[in-house]
Phi, psi and omega in degrees: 000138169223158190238073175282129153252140191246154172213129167264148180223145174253015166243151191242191230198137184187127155352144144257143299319150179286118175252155169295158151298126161097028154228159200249174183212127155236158186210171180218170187062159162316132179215098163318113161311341189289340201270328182284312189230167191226143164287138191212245187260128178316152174194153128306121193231144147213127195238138209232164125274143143213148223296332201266000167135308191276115169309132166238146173236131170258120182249153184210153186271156142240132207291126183264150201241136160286001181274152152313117179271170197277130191148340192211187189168144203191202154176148187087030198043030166253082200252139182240153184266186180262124178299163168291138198087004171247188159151168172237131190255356207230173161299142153077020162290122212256332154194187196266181181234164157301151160263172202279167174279143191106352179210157166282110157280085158315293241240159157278177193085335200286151180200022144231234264113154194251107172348112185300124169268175183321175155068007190246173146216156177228073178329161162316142178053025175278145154266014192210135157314136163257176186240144159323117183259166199306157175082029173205170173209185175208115202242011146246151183276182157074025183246122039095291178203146184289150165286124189325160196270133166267149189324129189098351155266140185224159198233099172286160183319143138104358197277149205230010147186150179292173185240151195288141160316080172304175189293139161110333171228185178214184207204069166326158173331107179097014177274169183247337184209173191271169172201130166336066178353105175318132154324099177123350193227165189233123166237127201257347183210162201283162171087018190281113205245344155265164177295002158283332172058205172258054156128167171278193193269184177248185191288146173115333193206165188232179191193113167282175166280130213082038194282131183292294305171118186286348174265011198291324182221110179281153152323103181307148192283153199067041191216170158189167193187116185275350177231182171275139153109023178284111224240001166181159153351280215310313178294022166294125191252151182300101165342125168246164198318156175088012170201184206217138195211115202252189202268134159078037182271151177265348161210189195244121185262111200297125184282159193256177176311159208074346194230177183201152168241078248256338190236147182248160188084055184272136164282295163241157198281157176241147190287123157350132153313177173265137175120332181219178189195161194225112184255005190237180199267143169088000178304152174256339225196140191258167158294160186268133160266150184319144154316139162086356147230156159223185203204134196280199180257094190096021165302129200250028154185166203281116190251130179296129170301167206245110273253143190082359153257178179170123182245136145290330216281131161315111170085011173315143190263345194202198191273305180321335194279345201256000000 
């Protein structure tokens, strides 16, 4: 049995003793290779066994070449390797190339380039992938520069789509972050891009900022508030006396006859009392009712006994009474 191995080396491989190219050594037993060979001059080396025990190591010159191998680029047999962000695909190259926008080199030496991935840009000749910087994205590979966050959407560094805009903000063109529905505006449904949201608030009722809902927080009772767009509590106004304001009024309601406010900021009007009556709308205060009539509880006039009857009494409360 023999065993040949052959090797081109590109520092080249000579003998202890240094033998001409194109002559052989032979030895048997363990032999440290560091003992055996030396760098010198390209060579063709082949180490042969044979079944009966013994190695032959062989050398042959070999012709050194002045072309550029591809990875590199040069002239006069003076090769340079190609920097990061270069390569050569090909032999005999005079200088190196960019790589095109949209792809990478790290290393040097190289002799493609490497695909931009999601979430990148690769300018021309870059040696590195960049991130997406906030408010842009990439959401195909092999791209040259991100593409801008589209309206309704915010984009964070590094991102390969934009993310949709939930309800209470919006995302103008180019965002980077969610942003809050102005105090006094509502936003009810996701994807929203402007600072109009969806609409002011509605009467009646206020919306701090990042409100879903044109109904989100009502004038608390016994306040109101007539227009849109209300931006906290405090612009609620105190109901006055003589009207009435249940939670979440848009306006101060005139108690009708029979009822009275006696006070202002009333969540409701309260009933005349028997004995008395209001015949008009809007009152702080009920009337006595007369001798020879009375009046039930929340009466909005005065009811007379009923013929063959007659109360002196003042403020009467009921029928019993005449």
């Amino acid at each position: 049995l023999t065993l040949t191995l052959t090797l081109t080396l590109p520092l080249a491989l000579t003998l202890t003793p240094t033998p001409l190219s194109g002559s052989s050594f032979n030895f048997s037993g363990s032999q440290p290779m560091s003992e055996l060979l030396r760098t010198d001059s390209p060579s063709l080396l082949t180490y042969e066994c044979g079944s009966a025990g013994g190695c032959q190591l062989r050398t042959s010159a070999v012709a050194s070449s002045s072309v550029c191998l591809a990875g590199s680029a040069g002239a006069g047999g003076v090769c340079q390797l190609c920097s990061p962000g270069k390569y050569t695909d090909l032999d005999d190259q005079a200088e190196c190339r960019n790589c095109s926008g949209g792809f990478y080199q790290p290393l040097p030496g190289q002799t493609a380039c490497v695909p931009c991935p999601l979430g990148h840009a690769c300018p021309n000749g870059t040696a590195d992938r960049i991130p997406c910087a906030a408010g842009s994205y990439a959401d195909v590979t092999q791209l040259s520069e991100c593409k801008p966050c589209e309206a309704g959407r915010y984009c964070p560094a590094g991102s390969f789509k934009g993310l949709l805009c939930v309800r209470g903000h919006f995302c103008p063109p180019g965002a980077s972050r969610l942003s809050l529905c102005p105090a006094g505006t509502y936003g009810a449904v996701d994807g929203l891009n402007s600072s109009l949201c969806s609409g002011p608030c509605d009467p009646g009722h206020f919306c701090e900022s990042g409100s879903t809902s044109a109904q989100s927080e009502p004038c608390p009772a016994g306040t109101y508030n007539a227009s849109h767009g209300l931006t906290s509590a405090a612009g609620c106004a105190a109901c006055p006396a003589g009207t009435s304001c249940p939670v979440g009024s848009a306006e101060a309601r005139k108690c009708a006859p029979g009822t009275v406010a006696p006070n202002a900021s009333m969540a409701a009007c309260v009933k005349c009392a028997a004995g008395k009556y209001q015949a008009e709308a809007g009152q702080l205060s009920c009337d006595g009712c007369e001798a020879g009539t009375y009046c039930e509880a929340g009466a909005n006039a005065q009811t007379r006994c009923k013929a063959g009857y007659y109360s002196n009494k003042v403020e009467a409360g009921d029928a019993a009474d005449c």
